[in-house]
DOPARO-931511 format. One record per residue: residue number from 1; residue in one letter; z, x, y of N, C-alpha, C in turn. Coordinates in steps of 0.2 Angstrom, whole numbers, plus 5000, padded with zeros to 4 digits. Layout:
BEGIN
+-----+------+------+------+------+------+------+------+------+------+------+
: pos : code :  n_w :  n_u :  n_v : ca_w : ca_u : ca_v :  c_w :  c_u :  c_v :
+-----+------+------+------+------+------+------+------+------+------+------+
: NUM :    A :    Z :    X :    Y :    Z :    X :    Y :    Z :    X :    Y :
...
+-----+------+------+------+------+------+------+------+------+------+------+
//
This chain:
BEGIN
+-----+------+------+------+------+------+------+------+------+------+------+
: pos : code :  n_w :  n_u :  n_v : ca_w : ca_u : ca_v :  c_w :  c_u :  c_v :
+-----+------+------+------+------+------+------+------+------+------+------+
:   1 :    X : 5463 : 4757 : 5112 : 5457 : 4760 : 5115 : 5451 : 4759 : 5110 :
:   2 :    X : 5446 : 4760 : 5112 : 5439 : 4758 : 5110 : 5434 : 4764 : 5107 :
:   3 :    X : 5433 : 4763 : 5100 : 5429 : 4770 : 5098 : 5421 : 4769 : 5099 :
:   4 :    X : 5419 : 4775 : 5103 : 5411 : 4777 : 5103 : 5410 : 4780 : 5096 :
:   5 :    X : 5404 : 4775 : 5092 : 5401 : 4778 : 5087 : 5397 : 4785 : 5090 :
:   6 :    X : 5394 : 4785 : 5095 : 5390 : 4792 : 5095 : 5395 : 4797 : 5099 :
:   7 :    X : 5402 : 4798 : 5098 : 5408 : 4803 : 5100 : 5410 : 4804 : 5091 :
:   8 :    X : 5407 : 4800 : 5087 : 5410 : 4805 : 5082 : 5405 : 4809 : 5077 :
:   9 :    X : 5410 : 4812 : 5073 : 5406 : 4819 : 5068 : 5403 : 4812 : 5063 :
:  10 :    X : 5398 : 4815 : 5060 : 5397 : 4814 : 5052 : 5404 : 4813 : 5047 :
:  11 :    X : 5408 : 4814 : 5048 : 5414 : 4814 : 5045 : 5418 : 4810 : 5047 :
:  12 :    X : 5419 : 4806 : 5053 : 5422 : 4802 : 5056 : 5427 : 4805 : 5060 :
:  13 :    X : 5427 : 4812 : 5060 : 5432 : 4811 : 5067 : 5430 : 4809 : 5073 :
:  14 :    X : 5434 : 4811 : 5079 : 5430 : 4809 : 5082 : 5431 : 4814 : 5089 :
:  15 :    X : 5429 : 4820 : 5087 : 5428 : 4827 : 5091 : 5421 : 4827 : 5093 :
:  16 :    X : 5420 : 4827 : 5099 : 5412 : 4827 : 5102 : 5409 : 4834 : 5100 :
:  17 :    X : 5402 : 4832 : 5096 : 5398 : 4838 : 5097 : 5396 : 4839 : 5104 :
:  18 :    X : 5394 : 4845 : 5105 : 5391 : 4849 : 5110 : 5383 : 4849 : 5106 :
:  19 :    X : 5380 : 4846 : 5109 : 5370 : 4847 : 5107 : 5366 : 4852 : 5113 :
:  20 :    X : 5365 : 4852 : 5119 : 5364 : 4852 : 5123 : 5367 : 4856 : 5130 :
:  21 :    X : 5367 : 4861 : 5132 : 5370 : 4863 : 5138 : 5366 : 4867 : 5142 :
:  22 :    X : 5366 : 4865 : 5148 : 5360 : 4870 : 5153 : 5366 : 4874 : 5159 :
:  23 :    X : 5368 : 4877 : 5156 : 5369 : 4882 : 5163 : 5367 : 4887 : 5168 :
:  24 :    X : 5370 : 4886 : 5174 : 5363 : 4889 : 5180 : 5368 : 4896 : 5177 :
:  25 :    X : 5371 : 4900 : 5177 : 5376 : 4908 : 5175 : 5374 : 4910 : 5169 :
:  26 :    X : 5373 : 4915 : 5167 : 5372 : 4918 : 5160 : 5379 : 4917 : 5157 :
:  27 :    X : 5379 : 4915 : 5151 : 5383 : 4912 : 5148 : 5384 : 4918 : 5141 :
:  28 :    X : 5382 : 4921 : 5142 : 5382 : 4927 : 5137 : 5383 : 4933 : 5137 :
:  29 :    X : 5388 : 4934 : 5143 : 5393 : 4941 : 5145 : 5396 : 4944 : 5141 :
:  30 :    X : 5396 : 4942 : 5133 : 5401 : 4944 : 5130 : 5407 : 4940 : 5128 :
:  31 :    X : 5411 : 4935 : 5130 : 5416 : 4933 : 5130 : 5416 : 4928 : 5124 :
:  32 :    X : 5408 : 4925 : 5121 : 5407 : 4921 : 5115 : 5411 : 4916 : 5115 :
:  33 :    X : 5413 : 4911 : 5119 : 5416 : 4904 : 5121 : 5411 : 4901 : 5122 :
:  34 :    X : 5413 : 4897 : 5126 : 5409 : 4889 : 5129 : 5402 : 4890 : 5131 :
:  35 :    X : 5397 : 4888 : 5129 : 5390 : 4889 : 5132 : 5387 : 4896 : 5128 :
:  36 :    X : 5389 : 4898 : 5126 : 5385 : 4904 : 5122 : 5379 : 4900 : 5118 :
:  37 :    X : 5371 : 4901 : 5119 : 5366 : 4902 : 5118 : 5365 : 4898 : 5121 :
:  38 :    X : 5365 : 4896 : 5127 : 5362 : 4889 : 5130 : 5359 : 4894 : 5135 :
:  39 :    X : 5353 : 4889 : 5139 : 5349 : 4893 : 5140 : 5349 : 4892 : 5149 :
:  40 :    X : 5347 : 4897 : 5153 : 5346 : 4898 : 5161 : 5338 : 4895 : 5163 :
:  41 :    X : 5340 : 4890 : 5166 : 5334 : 4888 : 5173 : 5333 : 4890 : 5180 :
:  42 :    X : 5340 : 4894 : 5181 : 5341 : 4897 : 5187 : 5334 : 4902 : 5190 :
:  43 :    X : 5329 : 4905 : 5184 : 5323 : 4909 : 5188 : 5316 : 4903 : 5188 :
:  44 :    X : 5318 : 4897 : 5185 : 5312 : 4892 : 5184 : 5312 : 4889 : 5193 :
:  45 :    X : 5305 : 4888 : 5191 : 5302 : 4885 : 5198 : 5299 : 4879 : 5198 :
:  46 :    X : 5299 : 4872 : 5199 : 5293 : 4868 : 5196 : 5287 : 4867 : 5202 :
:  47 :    X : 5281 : 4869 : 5201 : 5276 : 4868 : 5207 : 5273 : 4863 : 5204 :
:  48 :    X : 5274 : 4858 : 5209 : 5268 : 4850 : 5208 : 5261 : 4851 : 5210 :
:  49 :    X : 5254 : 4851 : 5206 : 5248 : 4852 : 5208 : 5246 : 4846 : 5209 :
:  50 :    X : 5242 : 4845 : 5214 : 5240 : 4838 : 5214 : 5233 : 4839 : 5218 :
:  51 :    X : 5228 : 4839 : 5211 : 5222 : 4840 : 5214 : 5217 : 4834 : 5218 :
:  52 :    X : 5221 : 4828 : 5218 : 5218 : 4822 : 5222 : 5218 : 4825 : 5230 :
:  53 :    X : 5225 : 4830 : 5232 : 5227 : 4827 : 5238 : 5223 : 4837 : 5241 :
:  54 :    X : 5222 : 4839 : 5236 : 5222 : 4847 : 5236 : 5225 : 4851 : 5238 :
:  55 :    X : 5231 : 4852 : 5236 : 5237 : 4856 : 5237 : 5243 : 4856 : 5232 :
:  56 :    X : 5247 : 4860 : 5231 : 5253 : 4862 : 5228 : 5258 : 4864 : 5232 :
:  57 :    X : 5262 : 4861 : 5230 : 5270 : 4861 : 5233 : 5276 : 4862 : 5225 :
:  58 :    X : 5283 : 4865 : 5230 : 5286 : 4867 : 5224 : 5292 : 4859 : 5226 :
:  59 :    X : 5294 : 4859 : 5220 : 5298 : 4851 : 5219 : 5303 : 4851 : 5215 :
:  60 :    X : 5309 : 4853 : 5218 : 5315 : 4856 : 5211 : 5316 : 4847 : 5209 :
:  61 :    X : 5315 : 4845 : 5210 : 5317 : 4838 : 5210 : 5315 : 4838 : 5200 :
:  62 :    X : 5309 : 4840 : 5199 : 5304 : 4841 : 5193 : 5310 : 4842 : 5190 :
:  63 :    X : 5315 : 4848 : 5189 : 5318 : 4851 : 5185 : 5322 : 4844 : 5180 :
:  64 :    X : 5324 : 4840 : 5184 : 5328 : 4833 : 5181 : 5323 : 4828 : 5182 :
:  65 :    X : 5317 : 4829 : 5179 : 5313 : 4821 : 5182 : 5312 : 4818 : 5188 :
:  66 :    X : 5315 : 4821 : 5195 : 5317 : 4817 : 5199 : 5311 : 4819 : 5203 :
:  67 :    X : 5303 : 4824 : 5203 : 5302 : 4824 : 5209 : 5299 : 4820 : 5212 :
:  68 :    X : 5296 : 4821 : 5217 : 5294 : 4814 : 5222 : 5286 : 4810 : 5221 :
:  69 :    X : 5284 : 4813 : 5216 : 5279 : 4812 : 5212 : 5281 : 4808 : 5206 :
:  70 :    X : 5286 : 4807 : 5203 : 5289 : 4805 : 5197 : 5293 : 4800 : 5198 :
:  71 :    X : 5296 : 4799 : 5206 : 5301 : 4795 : 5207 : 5300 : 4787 : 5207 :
:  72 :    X : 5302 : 4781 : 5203 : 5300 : 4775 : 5207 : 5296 : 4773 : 5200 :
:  73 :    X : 5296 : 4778 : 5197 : 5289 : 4778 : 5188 : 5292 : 4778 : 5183 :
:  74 :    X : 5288 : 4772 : 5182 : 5293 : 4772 : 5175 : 5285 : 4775 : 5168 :
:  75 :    X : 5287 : 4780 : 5165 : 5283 : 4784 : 5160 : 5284 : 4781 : 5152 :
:  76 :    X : 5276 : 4782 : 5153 : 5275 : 4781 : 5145 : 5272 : 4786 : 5142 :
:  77 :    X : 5271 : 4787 : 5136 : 5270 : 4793 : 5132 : 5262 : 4789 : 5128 :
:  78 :    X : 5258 : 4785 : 5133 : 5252 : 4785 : 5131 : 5247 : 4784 : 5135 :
:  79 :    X : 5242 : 4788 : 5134 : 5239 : 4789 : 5142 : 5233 : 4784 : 5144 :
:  80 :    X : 5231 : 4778 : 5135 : 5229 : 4774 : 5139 : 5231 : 4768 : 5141 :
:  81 :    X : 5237 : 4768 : 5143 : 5242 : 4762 : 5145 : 5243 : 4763 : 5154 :
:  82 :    X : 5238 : 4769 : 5158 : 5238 : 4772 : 5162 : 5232 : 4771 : 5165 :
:  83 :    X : 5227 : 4767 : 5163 : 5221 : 4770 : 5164 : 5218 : 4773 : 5170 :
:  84 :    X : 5221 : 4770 : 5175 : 5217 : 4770 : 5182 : 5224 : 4777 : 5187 :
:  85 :    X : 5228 : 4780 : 5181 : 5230 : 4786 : 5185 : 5229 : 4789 : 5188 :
:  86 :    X : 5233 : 4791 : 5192 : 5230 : 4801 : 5196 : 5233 : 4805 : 5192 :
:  87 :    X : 5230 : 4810 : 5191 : 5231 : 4816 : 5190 : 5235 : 4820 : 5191 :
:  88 :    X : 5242 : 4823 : 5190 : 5247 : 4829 : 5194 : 5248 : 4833 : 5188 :
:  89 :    X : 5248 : 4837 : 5190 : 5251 : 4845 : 5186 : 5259 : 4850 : 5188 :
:  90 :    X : 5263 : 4848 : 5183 : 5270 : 4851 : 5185 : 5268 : 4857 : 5181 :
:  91 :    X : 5269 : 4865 : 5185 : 5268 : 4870 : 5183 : 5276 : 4871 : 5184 :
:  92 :    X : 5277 : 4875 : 5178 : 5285 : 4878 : 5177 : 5284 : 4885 : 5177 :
:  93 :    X : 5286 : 4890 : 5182 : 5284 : 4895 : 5184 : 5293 : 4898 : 5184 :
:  94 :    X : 5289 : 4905 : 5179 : 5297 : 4907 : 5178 : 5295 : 4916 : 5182 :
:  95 :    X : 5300 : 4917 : 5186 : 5301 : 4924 : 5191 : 5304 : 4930 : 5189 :
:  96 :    X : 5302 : 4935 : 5185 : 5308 : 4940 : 5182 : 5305 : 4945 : 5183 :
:  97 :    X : 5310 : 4952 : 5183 : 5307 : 4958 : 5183 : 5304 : 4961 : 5175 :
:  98 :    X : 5297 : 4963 : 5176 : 5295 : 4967 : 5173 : 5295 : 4972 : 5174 :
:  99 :    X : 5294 : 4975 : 5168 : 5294 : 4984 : 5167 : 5291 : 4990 : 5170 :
: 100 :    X : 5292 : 4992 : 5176 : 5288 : 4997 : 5179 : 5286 : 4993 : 5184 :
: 101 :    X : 5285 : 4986 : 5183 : 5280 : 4983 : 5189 : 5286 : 4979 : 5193 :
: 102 :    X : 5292 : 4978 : 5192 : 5297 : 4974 : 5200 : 5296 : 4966 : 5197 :
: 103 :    X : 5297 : 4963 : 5202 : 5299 : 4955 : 5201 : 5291 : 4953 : 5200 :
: 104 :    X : 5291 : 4950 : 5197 : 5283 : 4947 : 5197 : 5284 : 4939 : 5192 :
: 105 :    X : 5278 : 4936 : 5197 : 5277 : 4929 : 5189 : 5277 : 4931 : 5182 :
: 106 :    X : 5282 : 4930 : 5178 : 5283 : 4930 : 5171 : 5279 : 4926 : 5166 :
: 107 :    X : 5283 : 4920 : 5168 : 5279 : 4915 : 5164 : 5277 : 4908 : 5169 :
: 108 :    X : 5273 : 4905 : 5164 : 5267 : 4900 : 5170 : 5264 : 4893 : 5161 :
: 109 :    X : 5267 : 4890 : 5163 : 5263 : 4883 : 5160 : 5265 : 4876 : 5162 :
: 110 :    X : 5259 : 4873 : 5162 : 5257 : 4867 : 5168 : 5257 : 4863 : 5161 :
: 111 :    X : 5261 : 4854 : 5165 : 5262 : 4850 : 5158 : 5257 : 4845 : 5164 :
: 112 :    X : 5252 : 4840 : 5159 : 5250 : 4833 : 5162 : 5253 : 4827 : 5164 :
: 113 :    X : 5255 : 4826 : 5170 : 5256 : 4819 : 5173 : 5252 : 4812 : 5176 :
: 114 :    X : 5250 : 4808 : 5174 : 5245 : 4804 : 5177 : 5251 : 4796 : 5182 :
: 115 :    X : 5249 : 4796 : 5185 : 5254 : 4792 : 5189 : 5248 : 4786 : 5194 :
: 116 :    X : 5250 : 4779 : 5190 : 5246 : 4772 : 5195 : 5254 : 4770 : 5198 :
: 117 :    X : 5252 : 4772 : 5204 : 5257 : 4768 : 5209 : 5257 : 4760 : 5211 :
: 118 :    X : 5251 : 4758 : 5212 : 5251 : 4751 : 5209 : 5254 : 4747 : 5203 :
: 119 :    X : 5253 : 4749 : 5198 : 5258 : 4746 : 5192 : 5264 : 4751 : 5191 :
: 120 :    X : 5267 : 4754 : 5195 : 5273 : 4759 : 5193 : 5273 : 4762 : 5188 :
: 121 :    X : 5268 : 4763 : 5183 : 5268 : 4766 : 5178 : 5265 : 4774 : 5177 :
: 122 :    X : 5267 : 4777 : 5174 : 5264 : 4786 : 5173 : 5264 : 4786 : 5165 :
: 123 :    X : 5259 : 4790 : 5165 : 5258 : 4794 : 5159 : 5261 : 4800 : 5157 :
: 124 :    X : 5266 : 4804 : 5153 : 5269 : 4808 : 5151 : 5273 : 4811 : 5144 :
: 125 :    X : 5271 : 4816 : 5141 : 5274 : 4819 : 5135 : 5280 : 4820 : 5137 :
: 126 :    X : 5288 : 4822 : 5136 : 5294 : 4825 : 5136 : 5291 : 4830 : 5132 :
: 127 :    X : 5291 : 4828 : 5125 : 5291 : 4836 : 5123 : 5286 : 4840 : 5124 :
: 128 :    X : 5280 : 4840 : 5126 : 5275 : 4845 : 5129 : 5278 : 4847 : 5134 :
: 129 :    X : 5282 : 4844 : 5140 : 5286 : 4845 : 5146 : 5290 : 4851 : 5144 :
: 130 :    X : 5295 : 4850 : 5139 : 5300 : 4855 : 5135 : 5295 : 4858 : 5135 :
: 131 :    X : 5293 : 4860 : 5128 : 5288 : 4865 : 5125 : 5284 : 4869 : 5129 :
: 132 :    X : 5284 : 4868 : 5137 : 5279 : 4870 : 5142 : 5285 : 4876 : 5146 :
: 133 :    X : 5289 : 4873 : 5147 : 5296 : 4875 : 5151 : 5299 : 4880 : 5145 :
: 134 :    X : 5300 : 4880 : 5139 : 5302 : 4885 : 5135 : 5296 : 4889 : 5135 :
: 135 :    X : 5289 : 4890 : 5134 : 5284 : 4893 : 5134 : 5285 : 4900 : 5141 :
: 136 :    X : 5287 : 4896 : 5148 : 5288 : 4898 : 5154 : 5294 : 4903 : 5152 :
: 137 :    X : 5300 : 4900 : 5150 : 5306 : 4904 : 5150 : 5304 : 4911 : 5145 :
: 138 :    X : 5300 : 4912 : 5140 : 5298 : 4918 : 5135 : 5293 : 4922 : 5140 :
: 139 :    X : 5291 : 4920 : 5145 : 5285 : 4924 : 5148 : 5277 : 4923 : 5146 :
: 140 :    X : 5277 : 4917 : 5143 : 5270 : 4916 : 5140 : 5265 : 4912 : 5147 :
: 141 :    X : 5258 : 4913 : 5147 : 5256 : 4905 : 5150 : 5251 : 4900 : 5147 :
: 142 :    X : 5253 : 4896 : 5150 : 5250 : 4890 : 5143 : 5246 : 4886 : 5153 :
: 143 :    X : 5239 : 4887 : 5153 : 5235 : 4884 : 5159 : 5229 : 4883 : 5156 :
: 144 :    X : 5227 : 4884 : 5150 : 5220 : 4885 : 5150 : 5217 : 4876 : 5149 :
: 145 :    X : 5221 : 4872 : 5149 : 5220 : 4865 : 5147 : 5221 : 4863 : 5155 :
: 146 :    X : 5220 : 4865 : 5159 : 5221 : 4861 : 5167 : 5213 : 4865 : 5170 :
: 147 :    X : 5212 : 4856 : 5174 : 5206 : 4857 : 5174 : 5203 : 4863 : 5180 :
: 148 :    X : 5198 : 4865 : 5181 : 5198 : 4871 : 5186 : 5199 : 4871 : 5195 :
: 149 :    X : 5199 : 4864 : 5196 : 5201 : 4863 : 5204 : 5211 : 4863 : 5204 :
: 150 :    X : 5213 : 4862 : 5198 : 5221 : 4865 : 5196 : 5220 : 4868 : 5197 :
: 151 :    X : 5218 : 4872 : 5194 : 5220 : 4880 : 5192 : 5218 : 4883 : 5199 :
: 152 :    X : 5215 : 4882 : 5202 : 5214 : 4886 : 5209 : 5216 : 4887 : 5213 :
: 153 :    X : 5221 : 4880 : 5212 : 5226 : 4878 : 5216 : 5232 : 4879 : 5215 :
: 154 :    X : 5234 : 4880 : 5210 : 5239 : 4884 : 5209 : 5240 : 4891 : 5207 :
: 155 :    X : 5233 : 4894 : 5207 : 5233 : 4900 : 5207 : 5234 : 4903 : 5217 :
: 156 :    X : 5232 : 4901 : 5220 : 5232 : 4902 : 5227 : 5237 : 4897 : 5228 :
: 157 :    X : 5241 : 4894 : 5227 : 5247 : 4893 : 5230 : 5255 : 4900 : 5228 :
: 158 :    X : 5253 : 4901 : 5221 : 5256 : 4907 : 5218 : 5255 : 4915 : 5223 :
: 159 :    X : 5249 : 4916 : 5225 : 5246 : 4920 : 5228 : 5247 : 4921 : 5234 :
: 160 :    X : 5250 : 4915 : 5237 : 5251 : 4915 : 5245 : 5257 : 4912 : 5246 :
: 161 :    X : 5260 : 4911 : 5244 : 5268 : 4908 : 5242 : 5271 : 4917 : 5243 :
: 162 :    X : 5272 : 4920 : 5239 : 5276 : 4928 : 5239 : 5271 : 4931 : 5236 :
: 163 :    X : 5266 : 4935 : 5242 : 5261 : 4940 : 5241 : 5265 : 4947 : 5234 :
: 164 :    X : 5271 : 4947 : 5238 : 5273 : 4955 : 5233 : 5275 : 4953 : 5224 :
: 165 :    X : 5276 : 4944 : 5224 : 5277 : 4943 : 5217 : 5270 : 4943 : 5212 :
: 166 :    X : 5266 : 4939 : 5216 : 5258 : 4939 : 5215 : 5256 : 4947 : 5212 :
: 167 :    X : 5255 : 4953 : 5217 : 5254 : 4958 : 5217 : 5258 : 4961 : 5211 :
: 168 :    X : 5263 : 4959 : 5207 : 5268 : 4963 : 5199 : 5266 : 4957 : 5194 :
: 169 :    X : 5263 : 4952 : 5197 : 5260 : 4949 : 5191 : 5255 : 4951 : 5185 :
: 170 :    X : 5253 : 4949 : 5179 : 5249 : 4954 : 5175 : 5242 : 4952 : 5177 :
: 171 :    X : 5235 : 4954 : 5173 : 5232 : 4952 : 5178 : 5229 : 4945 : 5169 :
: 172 :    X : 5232 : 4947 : 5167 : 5231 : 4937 : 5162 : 5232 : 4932 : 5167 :
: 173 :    X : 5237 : 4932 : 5168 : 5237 : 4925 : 5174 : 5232 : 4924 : 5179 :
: 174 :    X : 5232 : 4930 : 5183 : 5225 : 4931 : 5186 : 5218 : 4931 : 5184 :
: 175 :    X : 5219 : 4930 : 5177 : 5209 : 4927 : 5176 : 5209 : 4922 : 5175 :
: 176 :    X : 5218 : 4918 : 5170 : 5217 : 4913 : 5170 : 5215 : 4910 : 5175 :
: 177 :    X : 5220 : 4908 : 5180 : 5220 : 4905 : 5183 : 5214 : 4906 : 5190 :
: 178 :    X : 5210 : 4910 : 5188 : 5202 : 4911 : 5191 : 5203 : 4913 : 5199 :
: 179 :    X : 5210 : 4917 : 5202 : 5212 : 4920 : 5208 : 5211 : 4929 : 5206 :
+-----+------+------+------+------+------+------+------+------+------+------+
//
């Protein structure tokens, strides 16, 4: 049989590490086995802003690269190798109950995608993506770098999407986002 160099330890054996695991169940019931501290995307939402077309829409597709914005592209991590891009904004929007206030948007930050359909190519960071989606999962929002016809646009999509989560929102996200 055939050995995989990236199946084995620093050591040489050849027991696979575990680096990574996304489970949609809380994995932290107590029972301290498999998956303990990995983390849940189960309350994340990815909303596509796309100020060319003026609207937002939600796209779980986003969650594994796959939305219908992203599809078909192949991404670079330099934005002037895009030059004649459009503009999209994946906002990672995370839903949880707060204290005294009920379900509301928790956390909220919008990573930059630039996408020429033309040459199949897009503009995009991975780790700003990460960093943006952990950001969301602690309750933080990270918008204040998207431009104002974003932000309007995904503040009234948030707003009119589920009026009663809008309403237990804080009102930080509401200035931000200028709704």
């Amino acid at each position: 049989m055939k050995e995989f160099d990236q199946f084995k330890n620093k050591d040489g054996n050849d027991k696979k590490k575990n680096q990574f695991t996304i489970l949609k169940d809380d994995s932290t019931d107590g029972h301290g086995g498999y998956g303990v501290g990995s983390i849940s995307l189960e309350n994340m939402t990815p909303v596509i802003v796309d100020p060319n077309e003026g609207e937002a829409f939600i796209d779980m597709g986003a969650l594994h690269a796959r939305s219908k914005v992203e599809k078909r592209i192949k991404f670079l991590p330099n934005k002037e190798e895009v030059p004649n891009g459009l503009l999209y904004w994946i906002a990672w929007i995370t839903v949880d109950h707060r204290e005294g206030a009920g379900a509301g948007y928790y956390g909220v930050a919008a990573s930059e995608l630039r996408v020429d359909r033309s040459i199949k190519r897009g503009y995009k960071l991975m780790p700003e993506h990460v960093n943006h989606m952990d950001k969301s999962l602690k309750g933080k929002f990270a918008v204040d770098h998207m431009d104002e016809t974003s932000k309007k646009l995904l503040g009234e999509f948030l707003r009119d999407f589920k009026p009663e989560l809008w309403e237990n929102t804080s009102e930080e996200l509401k200035d931000a986002l200028g709704v």
